[in-house]
C-alpha positions in Angstrom: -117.2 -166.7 -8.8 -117.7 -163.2 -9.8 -121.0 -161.4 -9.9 -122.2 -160.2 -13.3 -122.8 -156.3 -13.6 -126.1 -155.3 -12.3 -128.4 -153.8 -14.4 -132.1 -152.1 -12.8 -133.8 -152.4 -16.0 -137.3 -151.3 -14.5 -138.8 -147.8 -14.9 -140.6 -146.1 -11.7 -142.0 -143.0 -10.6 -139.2 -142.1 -7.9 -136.4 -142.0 -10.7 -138.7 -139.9 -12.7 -139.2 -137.8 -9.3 -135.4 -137.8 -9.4 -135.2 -136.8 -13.1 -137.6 -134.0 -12.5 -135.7 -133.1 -9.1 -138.9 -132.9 -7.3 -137.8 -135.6 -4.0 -134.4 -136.8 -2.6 -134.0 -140.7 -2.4 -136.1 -143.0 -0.3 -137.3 -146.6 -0.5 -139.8 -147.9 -3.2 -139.4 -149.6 -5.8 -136.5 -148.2 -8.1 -134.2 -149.1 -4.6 -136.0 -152.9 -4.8 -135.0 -152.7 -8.3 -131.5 -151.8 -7.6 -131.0 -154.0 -4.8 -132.3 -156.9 -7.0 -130.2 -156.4 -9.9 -127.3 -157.1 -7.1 -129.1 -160.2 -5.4 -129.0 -161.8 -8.6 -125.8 -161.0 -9.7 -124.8 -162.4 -6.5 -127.1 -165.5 -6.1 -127.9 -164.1 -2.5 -131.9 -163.2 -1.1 -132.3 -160.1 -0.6 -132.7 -159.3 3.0 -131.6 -156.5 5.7 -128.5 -157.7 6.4 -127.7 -158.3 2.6 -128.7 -154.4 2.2 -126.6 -153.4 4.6 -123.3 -155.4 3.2 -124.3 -154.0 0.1 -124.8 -150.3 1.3 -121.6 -150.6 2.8 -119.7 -152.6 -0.3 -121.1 -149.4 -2.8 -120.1 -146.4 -0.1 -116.2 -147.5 0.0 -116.0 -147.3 -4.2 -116.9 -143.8 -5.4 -113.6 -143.8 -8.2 -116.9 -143.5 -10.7 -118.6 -140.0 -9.5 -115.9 -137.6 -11.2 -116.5 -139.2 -14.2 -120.3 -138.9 -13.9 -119.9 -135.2 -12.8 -117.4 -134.4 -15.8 -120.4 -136.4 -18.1 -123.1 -133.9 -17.0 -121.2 -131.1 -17.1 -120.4 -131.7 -21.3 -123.5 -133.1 -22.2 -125.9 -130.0 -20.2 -126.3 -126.4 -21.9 -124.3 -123.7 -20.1 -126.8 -121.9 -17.6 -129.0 -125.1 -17.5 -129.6 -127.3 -14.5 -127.9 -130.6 -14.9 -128.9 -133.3 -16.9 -129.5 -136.8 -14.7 -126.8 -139.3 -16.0 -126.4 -143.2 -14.9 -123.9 -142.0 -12.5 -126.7 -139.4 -10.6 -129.6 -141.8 -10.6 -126.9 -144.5 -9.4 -126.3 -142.2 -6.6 -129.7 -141.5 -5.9 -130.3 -145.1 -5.2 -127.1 -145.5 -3.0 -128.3 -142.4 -1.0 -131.8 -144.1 -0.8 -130.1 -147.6 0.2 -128.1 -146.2 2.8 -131.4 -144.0 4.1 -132.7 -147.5 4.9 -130.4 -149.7 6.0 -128.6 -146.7 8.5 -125.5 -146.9 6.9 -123.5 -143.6 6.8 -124.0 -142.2 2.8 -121.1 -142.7 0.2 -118.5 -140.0 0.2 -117.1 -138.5 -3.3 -113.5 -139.2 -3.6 
């Protein structure tokens, strides 16, 4: 059986501490979010060794990060920071999951 897409449909003050670049990623609430989007896709509890599969699952697939580079770059004003897209905050959480689990951070391809 495949797992359905994951979706983190819950708002929380780190992403918006992302948004407004004033913190890197740690664990909260947007990462619980995150990680339960993928439990439930995957019928699985979520646990530390589940966190740790996943970590390491996400980190081996960055095909995605070019495209979400290439998407900031056209949709932000020349001279202008960077607009956050899907593809940033995703990272974000990645970088946070792999923060607490202890698993080395996702490379860009």
């Amino acid at each position: 059986m495949s797992p359905r897409a994951p979706r983190v449909t819950r708002s929380s003050g780190s992403l918006v501490a992302y948004r407004a670049g004033t913190d890197g990623p740690w664990p909260g609430e947007a990462l619980d979010c995150f990680v339960d989007a993928y439990t439930s896709a995957y019928g699985a509890l979520d646990s530390p060794r589940f966190r740790r599969g996943l970590a390491r699952q996400l980190a081996v697939d960055p095909r995605i990060d070019r495209y979400w580079e290439l998407v900031a770059e056209l949709v932000t004003e020349p001279g202008r920071r960077a607009e956050p897209t899907p593809g940033t905050a995703h990272d974000w959480l990645l970088s946070a999951l792999a923060a607490q689990t202890g698993t080395p951070p996702p490379t860009s391809g």
